[in-house]
MMTF fields as JSON, N, C-alpha, C and O atoms, coordinates in Angstrom:
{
  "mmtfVersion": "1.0.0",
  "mmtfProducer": "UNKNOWN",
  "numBonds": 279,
  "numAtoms": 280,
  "numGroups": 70,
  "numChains": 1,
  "numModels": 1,
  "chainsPerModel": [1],
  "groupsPerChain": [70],
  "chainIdList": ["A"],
  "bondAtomList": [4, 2, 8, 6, 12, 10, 16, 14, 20, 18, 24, 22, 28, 26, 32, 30, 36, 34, 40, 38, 44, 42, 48, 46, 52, 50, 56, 54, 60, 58, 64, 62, 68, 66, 72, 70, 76, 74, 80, 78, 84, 82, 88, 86, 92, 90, 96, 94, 100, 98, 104, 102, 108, 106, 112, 110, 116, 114, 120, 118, 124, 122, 128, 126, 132, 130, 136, 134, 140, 138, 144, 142, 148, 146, 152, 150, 156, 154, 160, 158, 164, 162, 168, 166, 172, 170, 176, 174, 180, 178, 184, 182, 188, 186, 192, 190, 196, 194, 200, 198, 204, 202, 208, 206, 212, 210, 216, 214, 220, 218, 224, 222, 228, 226, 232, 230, 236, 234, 240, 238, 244, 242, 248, 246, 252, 250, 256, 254, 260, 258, 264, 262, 268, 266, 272, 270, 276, 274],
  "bondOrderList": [1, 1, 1, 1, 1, 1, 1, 1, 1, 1, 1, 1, 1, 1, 1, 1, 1, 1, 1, 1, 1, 1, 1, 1, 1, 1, 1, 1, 1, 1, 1, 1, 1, 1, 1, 1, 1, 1, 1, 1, 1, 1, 1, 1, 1, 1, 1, 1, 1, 1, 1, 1, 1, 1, 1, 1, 1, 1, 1, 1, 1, 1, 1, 1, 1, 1, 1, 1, 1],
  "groupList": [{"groupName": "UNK", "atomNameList": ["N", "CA", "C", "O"], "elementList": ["N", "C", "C", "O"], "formalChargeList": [0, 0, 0, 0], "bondAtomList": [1, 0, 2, 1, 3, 2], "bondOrderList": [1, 1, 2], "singleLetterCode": "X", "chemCompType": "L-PEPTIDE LINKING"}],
  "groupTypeList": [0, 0, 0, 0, 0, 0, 0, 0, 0, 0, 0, 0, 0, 0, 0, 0, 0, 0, 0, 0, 0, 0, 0, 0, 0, 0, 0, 0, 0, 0, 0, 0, 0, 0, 0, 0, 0, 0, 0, 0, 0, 0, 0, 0, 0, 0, 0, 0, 0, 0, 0, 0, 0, 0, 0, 0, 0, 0, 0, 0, 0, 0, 0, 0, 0, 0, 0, 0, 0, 0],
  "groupIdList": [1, 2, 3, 4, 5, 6, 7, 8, 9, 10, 11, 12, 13, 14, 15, 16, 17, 18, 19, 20, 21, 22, 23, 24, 25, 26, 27, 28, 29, 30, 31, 32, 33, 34, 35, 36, 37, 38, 39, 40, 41, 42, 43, 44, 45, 46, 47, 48, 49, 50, 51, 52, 53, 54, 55, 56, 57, 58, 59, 60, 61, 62, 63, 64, 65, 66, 67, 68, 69, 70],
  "secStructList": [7, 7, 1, 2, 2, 2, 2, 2, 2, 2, 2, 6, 6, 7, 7, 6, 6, 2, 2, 2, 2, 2, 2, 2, 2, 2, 2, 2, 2, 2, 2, 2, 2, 2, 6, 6, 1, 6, 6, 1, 7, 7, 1, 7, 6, 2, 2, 2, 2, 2, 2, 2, 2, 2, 2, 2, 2, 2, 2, 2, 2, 2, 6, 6, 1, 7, 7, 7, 7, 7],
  "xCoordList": [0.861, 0.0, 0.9, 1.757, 0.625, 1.456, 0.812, -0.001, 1.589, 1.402, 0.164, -0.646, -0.098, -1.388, -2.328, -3.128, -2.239, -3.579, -3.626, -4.75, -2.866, -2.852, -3.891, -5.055, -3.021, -3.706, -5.347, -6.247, -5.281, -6.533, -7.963, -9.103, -7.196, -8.416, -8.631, -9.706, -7.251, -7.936, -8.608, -9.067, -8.467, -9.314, -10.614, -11.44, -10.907, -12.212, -13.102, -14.315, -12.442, -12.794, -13.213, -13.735, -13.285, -13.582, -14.494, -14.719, -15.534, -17.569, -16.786, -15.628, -17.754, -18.411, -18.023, -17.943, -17.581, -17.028, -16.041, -15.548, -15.319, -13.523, -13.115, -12.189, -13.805, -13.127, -13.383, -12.794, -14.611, -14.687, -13.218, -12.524, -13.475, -12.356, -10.782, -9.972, -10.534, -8.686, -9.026, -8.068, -10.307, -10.078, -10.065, -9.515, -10.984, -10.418, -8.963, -8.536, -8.407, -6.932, -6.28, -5.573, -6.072, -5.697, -5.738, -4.866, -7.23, -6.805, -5.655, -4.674, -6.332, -5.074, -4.048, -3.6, -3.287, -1.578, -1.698, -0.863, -2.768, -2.288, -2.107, -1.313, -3.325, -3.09, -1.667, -1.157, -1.146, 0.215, 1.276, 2.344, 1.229, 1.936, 2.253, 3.224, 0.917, 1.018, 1.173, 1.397, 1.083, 1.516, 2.963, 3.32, 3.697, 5.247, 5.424, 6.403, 4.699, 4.911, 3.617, 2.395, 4.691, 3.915, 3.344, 2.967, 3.248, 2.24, 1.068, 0.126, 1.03, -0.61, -0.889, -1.838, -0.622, -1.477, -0.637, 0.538, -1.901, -1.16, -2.082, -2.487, -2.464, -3.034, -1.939, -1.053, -1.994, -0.771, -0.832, -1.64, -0.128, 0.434, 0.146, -0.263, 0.388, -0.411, -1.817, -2.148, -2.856, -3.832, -4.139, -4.883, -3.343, -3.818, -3.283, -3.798, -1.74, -1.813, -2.715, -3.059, -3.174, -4.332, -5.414, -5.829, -5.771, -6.872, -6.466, -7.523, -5.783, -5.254, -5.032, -5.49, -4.293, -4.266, -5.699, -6.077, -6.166, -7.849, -8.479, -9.14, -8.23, -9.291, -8.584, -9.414, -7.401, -6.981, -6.649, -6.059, -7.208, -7.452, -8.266, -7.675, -9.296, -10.142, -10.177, -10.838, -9.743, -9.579, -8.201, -8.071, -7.034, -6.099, -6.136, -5.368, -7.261, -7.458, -8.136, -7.726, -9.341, -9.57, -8.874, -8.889, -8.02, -7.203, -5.854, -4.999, -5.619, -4.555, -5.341, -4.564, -6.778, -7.537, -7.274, -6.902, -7.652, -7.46, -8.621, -9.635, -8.741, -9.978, -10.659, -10.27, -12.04, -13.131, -13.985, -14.775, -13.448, -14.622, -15.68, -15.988, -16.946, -18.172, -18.832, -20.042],
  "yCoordList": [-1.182, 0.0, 1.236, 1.419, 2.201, 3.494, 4.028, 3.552, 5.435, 6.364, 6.952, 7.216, 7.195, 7.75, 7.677, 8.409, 5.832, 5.18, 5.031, 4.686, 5.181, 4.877, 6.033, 5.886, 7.42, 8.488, 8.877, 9.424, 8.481, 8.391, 7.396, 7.698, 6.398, 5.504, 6.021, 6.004, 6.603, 7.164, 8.694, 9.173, 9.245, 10.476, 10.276, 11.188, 9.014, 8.525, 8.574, 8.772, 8.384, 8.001, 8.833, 8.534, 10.41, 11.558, 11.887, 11.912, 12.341, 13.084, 14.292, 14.572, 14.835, 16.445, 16.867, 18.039, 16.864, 17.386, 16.978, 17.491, 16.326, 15.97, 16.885, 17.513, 17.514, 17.77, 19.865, 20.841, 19.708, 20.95, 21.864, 22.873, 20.165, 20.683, 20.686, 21.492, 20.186, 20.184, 21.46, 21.82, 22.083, 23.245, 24.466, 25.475, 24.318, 25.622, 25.042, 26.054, 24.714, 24.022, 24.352, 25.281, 24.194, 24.845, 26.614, 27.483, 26.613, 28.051, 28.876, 29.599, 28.359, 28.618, 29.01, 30.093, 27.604, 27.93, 28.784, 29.666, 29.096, 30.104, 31.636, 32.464, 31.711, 32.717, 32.558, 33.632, 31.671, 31.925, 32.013, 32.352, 31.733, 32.022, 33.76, 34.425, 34.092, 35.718, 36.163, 37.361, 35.353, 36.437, 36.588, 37.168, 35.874, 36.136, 37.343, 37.779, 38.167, 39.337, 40.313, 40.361, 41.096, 41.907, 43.13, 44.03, 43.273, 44.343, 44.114, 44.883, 42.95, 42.18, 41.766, 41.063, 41.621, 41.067, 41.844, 42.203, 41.949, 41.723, 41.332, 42.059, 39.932, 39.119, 37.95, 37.601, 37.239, 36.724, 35.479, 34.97, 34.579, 34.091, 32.529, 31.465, 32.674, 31.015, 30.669, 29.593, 31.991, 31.405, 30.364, 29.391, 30.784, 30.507, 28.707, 27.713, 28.874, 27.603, 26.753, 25.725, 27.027, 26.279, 25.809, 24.7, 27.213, 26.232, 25.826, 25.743, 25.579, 24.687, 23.275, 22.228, 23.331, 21.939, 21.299, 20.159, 22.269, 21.493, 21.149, 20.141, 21.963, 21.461, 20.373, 19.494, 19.836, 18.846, 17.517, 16.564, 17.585, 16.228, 15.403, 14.519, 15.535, 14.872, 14.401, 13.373, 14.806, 14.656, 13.499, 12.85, 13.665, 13.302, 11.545, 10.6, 11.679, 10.535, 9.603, 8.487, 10.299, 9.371, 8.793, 7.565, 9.638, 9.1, 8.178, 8.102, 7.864, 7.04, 6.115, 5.466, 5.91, 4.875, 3.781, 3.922, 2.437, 1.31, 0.889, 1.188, 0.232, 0.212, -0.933, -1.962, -0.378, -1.377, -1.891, -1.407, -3.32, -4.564, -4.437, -4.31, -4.429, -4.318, -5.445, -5.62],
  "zCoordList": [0.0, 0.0, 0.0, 0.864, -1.169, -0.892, 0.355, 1.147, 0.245, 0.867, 0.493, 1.382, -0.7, -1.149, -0.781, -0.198, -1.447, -1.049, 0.796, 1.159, 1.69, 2.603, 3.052, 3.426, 2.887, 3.226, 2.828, 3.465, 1.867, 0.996, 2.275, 2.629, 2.519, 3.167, 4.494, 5.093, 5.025, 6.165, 6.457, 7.494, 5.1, 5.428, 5.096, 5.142, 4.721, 4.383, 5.587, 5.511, 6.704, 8.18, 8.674, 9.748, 8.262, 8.79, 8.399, 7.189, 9.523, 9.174, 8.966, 8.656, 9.225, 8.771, 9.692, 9.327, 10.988, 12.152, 12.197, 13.202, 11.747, 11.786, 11.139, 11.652, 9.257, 8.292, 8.624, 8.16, 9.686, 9.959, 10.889, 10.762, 12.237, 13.223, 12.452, 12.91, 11.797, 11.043, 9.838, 9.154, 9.615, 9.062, 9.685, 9.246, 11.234, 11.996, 12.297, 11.742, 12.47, 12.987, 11.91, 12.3, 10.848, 9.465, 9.98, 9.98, 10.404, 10.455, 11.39, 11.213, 12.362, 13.214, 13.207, 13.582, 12.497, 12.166, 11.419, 11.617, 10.107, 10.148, 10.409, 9.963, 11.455, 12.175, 13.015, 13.331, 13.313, 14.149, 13.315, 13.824, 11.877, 11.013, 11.062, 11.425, 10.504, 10.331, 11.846, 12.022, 12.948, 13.678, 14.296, 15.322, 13.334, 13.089, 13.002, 13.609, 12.353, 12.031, 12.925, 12.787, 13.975, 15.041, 14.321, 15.071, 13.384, 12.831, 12.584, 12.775, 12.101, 11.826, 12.532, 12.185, 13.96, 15.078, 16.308, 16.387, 17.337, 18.661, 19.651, 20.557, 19.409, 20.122, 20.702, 19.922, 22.283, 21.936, 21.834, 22.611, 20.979, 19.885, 21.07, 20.604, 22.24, 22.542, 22.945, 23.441, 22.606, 22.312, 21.337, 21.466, 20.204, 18.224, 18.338, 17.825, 19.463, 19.615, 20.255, 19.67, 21.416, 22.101, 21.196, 20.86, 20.879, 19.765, 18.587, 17.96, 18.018, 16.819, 17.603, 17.147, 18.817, 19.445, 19.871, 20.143, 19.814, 20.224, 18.935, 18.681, 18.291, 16.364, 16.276, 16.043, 16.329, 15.617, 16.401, 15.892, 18.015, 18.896, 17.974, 17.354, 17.828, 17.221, 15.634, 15.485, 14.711, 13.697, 13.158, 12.12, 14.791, 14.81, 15.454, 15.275, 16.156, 16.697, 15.647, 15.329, 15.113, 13.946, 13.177, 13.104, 12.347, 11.354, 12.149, 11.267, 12.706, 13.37, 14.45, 15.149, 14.745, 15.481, 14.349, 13.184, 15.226, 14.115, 13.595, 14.226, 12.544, 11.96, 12.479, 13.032, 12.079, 12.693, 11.646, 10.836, 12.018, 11.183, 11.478, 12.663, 10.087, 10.434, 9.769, 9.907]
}
């Protein structure tokens, strides 16, 4: 099995609330991206982490749980 196909079957595994939570989590970083740069923000910078670590508990657990025979 590649990599592809590997990746491929397990994002299969993800509802509508997995693919929501790893896109605020997406967002996140990159809000902590831009806030490399202290002109565009001055909010501070381990909130953006907290919640990026929280969008992506769940999404993270799915895709690396083992699969279940039905």
């Amino acid at each position: 099995m590649g990599l592809v196909s590997w990746m491929d079957e397990r994002v299969r595994r993800l509802g509508i609330w997995d693919l929501k939570l790893a896109q605020g989590g997406a967002m996140f970083l990159a809000l902590i991206i831009a806030k490399l740069f202290p002109q565009i923000m001055t909010v501070n910078v381990w909130w953006f982490v907290l919640a990026a670590a929280l969008c992506a508990i769940r999404p993270v657990c799915v895709v690396f749980a083992p699969s279940r025979s039905l």
